[in-house]
N, C-alpha and C positions, 0 to 999 in steps of 0.2 A: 741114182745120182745123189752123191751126198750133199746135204744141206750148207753152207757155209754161213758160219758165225757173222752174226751183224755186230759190229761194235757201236757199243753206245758212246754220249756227248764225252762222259768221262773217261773210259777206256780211249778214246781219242785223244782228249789230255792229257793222261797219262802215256800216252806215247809219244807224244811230244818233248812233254817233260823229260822223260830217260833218255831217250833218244837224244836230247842238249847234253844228257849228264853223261851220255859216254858210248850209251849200252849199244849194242849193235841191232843192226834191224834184224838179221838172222835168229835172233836172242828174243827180239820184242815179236818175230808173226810165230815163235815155239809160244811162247808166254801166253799170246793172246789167240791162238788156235787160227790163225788168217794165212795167208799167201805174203810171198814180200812182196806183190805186187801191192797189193792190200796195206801194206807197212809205207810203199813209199808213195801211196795213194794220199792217206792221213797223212802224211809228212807236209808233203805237196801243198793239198790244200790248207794246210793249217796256213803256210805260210803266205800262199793268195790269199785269205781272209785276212790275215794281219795286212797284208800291205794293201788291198783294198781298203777299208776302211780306217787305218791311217792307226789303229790303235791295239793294243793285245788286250785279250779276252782272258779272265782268271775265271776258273771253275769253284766254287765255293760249295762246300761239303758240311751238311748239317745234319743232325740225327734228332729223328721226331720217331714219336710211339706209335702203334701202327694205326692207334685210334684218331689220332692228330692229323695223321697224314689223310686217313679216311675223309675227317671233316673237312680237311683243305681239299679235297679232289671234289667234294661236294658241294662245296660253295664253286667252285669252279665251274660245274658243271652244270651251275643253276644260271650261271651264267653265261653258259655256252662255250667257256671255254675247254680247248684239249691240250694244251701244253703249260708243265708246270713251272719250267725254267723260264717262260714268257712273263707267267705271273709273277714268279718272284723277282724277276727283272725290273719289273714294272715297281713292283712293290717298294723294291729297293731304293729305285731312282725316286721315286713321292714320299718318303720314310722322312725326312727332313722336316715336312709338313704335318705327317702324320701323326708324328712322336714330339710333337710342340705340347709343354704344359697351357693348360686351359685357364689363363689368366683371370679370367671371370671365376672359376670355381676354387680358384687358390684362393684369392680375396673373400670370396664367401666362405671357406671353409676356413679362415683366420679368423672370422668378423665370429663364426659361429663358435670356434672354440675359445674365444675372447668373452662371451657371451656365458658358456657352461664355464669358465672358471671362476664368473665372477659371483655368478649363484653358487659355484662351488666352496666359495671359500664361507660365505654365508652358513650354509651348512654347516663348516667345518667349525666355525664359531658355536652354533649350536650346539654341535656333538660335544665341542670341549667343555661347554657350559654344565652339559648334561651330566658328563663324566665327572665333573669337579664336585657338583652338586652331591652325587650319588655318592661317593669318597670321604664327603664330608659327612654323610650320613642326614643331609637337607632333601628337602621335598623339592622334586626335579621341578625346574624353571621351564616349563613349555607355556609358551605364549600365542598369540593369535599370528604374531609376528613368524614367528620359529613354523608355525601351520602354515602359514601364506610361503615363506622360503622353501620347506620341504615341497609342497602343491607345486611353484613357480620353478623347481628342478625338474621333478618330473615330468612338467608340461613341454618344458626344455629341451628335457632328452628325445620327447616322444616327436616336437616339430623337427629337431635336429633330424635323428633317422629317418624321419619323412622328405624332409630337404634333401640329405645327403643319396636317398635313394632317386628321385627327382633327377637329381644333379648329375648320378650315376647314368642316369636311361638318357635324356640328354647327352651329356659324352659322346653313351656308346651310339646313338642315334648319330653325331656329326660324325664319327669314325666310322660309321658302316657308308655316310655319304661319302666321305671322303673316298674311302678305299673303291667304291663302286664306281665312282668316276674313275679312278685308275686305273681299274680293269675296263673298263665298258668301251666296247671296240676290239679288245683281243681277241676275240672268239671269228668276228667277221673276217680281220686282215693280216692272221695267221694262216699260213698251208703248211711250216716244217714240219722235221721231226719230234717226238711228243717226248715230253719232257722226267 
């Protein structure tokens, strides 16, 4: 007995889709290897779903590497979840919240590069000092001053990068809580089809 083709969420869509645009269902169960039974089956229920929950459903179509796709089915799966179209549902509806800038670390990362430009220009004083000096063919002006600025850069840059990495794990630390509430529950009070 031959096997019969399951169509998947999208191959659904798409026949829906055509099927509004014109195409004949004879045309859509050759296309997609089914029965017309099969054709006025998806037809059927697409439109019980729309009028059951009062709303239509868009199919959204993205293309990730296969290494990406790997790591999303992983985090998924660490958290029990089996269906991807759930989670990116999810994701989609809390993205709002998700993809908010982190007001606390704009204002820090203002305050810090307000900080490195104004030892920077200190520097820059130096440098020009140094340059004129040498041009003139005079003994280079380095002071205790010009040591304490170039020291007081450096130590600068070195808190900066530590801050900003800080700042970084932070972030990503409220974004991995964030996202984990989002998901947390799909894996129990899901039974469809996998995504």
């Amino acid at each position: 007995m031959k096997r019969r083709r399951r169509l998947s969420e999208i191959d659904r869509s798409n026949i829906v889709r055509e099927r509004r645009d014109g195409v004949s269902v004879a045309c859509l169960a050759s296309r997609y290897g089914v029965s017309l039974k099969t054709i006025y089956n998806t037809l059927n229920h697409a439109e019980a779903r729309q009028v059951a929950n009062g709303s239509r459903s868009q199919v959204v179509g993205i293309r990730v590497s296969e290494s990406d796709l790997r790591r999303f089915d992983a985090a998924l799966s660490r958290r029990g979840l089996k269906h991807r179209s759930d989670a990116m549902r999810k994701l989609m509806l809390a993205a709002e919240g998700v993809f908010l800038p982190d007001d606390e670390m704009c204002d820090e990362l203002r305050n810090l590069g307000a900080a490195l430009n104004r030892v920077g220009n200190n520097v820059n004083q130096i440098a020009r000092r140094l340059n004129e000096a040498k041009l003139r063919g005079e003994r280079l002006p380095w002071s205790e001053t010009s040591h304490r600025d170039i020291r007081t850069l450096a130590g600068l840059v070195f808190d900066m990068a530590d801050q900003i990495q800080e700042m970084s794990r932070a972030r990503r630390s409220a974004l991995d809580l964030e996202i984990e509430s989002v998901l947390s529950g799909l894996g129990e009070t899901d039974d469809h089809g996998a995504g």
